[in-house]
C-alpha positions as a printed Julia matrix, in Angstrom:
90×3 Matrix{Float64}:
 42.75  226.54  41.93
 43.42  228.8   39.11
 44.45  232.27  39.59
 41.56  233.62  37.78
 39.26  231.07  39.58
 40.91  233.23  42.82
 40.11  236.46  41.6
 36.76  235.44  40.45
 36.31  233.98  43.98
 37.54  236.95  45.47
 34.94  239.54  43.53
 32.27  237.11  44.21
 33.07  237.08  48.04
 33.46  240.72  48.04
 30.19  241.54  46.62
 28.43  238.53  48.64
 30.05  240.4   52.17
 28.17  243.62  50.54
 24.97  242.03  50.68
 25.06  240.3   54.1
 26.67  243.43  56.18
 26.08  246.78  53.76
 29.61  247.3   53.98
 33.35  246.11  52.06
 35.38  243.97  53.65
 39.13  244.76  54.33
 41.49  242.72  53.04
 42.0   240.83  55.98
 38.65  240.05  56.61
 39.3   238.67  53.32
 42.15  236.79  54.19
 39.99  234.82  56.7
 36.97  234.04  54.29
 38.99  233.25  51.48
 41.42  230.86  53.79
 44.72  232.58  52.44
 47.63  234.9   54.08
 46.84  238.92  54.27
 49.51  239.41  51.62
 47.65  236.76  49.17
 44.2   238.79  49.94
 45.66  241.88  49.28
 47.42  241.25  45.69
 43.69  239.17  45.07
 41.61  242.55  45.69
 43.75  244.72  44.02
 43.58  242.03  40.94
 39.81  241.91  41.28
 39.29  245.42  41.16
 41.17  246.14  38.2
 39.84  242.7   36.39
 35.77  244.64  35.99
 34.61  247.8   35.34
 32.98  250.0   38.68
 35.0   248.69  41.27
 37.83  250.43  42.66
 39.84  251.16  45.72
 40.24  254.34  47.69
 43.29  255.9   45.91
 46.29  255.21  47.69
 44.41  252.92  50.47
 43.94  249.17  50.36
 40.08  250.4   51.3
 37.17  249.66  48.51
 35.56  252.48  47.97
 32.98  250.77  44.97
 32.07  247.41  44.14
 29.21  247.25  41.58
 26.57  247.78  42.0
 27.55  249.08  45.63
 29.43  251.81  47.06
 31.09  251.61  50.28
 30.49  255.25  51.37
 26.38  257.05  52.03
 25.12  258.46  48.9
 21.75  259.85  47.62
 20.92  256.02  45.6
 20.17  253.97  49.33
 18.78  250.35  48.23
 16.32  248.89  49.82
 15.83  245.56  50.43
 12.67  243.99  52.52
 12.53  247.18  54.09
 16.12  246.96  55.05
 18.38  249.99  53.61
 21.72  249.35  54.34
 23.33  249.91  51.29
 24.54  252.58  49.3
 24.08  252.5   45.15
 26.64  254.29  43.07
């Protein structure tokens, strides 16, 4: 596989985790989905979230803070979703 077909793979996993949980995955829970090393996961997050515009890591963390159209933290913009709300707009 291609290394952008792994970063596209990677930003599609992250923002399918988003839907099923309300929350970002770590890196390592990554690193299990994705079927590569922590260390691969890690470099493939950091290369997703610079590859799009509105998603971003905690600075200084390996943490997501924002993956569009989510955020990773409570804010005033809940979504609801079949009168589910567990996630958190930008």
């Amino acid at each position: 596989m291609s290394e952008v077909a792994k970063v596209q793979e990677t930003y599609t996993t992250i923002l399918k985790h988003f839907i099923h949980t309300g929350r970002a995955p770590h890196y390592t829970e990554l690193s299990h989905i994705l079927g590569v090393n922590p260390d691969e996961a890690k470099a493939l997050l950091c290369k997703a979230s610079e590859a799009t515009i509105g998603c971003w890591l905690i600075r200084d963390t390996d943490y997501i803070e924002s993956w569009a159209p989510f955020y990773n933290a409570a804010t005033n913009y809940g979504i609801t979703v079949d009168q589910k709300q567990k996630w958190f707009g930008q």
